[in-house]
Legacy VTK file of the C-alpha trace (Angstrom):
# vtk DataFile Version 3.0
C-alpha trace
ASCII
DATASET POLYDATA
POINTS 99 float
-4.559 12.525 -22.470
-2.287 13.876 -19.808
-0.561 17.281 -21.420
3.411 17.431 -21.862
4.957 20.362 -20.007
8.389 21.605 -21.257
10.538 23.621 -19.130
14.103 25.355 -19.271
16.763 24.181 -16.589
19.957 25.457 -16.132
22.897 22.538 -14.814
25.230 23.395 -12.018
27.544 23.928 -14.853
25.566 26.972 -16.284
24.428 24.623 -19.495
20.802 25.672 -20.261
18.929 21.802 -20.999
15.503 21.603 -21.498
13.256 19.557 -19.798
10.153 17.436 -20.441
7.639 16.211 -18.002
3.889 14.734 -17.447
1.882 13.723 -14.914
0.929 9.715 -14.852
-1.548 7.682 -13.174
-1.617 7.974 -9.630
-2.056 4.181 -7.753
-2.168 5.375 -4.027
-3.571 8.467 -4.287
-0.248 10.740 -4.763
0.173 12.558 -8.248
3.547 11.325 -9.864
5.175 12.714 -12.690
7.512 11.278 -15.312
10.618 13.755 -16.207
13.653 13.908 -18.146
16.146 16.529 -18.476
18.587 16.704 -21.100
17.472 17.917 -24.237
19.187 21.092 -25.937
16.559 22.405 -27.304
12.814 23.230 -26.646
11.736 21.315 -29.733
13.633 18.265 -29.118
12.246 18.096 -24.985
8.380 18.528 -26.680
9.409 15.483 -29.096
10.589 13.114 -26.695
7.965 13.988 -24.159
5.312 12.868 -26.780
7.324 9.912 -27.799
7.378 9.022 -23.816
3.896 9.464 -23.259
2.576 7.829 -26.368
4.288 5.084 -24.966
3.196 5.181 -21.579
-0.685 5.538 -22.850
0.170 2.426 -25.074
1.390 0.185 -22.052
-1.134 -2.283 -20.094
-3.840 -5.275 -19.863
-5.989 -4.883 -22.306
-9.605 -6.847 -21.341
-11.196 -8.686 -24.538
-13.833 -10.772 -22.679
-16.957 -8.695 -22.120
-18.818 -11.810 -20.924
-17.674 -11.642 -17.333
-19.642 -12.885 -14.363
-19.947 -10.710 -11.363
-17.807 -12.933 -9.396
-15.136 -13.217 -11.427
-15.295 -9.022 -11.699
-15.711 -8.755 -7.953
-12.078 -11.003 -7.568
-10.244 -9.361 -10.329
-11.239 -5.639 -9.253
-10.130 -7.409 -5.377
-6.887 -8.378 -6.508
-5.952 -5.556 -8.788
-7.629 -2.209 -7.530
-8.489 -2.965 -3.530
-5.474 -4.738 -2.344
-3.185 -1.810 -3.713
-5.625 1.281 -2.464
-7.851 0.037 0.166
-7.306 -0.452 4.211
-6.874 -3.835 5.774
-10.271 -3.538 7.218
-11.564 -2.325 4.029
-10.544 -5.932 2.805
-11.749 -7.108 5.492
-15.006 -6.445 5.317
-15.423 -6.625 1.419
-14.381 -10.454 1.649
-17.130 -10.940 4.248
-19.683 -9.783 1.649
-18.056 -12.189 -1.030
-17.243 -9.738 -3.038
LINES 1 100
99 0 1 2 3 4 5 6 7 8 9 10 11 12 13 14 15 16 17 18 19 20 21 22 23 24 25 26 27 28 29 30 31 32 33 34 35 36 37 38 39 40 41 42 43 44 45 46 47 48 49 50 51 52 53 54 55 56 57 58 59 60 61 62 63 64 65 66 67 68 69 70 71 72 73 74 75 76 77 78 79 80 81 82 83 84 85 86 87 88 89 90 91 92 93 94 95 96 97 98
């Protein structure tokens, strides 16, 4: 579980806001961080920041079928993980191998 950082910011206008923030999953190899910045108090920044993360953890494919073949693996883990992180030659030389 990624951790929620809370921070004090202070507008151009002189307000003081708080501000919560956490880190998410990174898809090309860059961190990235999910942030927002108007809450008056410390307390309410923490509460939101949970809220925001509990549904950011709760988002996405869950798989059911455990009886996969290792074909079927090898396309789906092509399509979703190599075409988004991986070099064209990289692809390249994975579809050779039937992967």
């Amino acid at each position: 579980m990624s951790e929620i950082m809370v921070r004090e910011r202070f507008l151009r206008s002189g307000k003081k806001v708080y501000e919560y923030s956490f880190e998410m999953a990174s898809v090309d190899g860059k961190r990235k961080r999910k942030s927002k910045s108007e809450f008056a108090s410390k307390r309410d920044a923490r509460i939101a920041g949970r809220k925001a993360l509990s549904e950011y953890e709760n988002v996405g494919q869950v798989m059911v079928d455990r009886d996969i073949s290792y074909a079927d693996f090898g396309d789906l883990w092509m399509e979703n993980d190599c075409k988004l992180t991986c070099k064209e030659s990289t692809l390249y030389g994975y579809e050779k191998k039937n992967f």
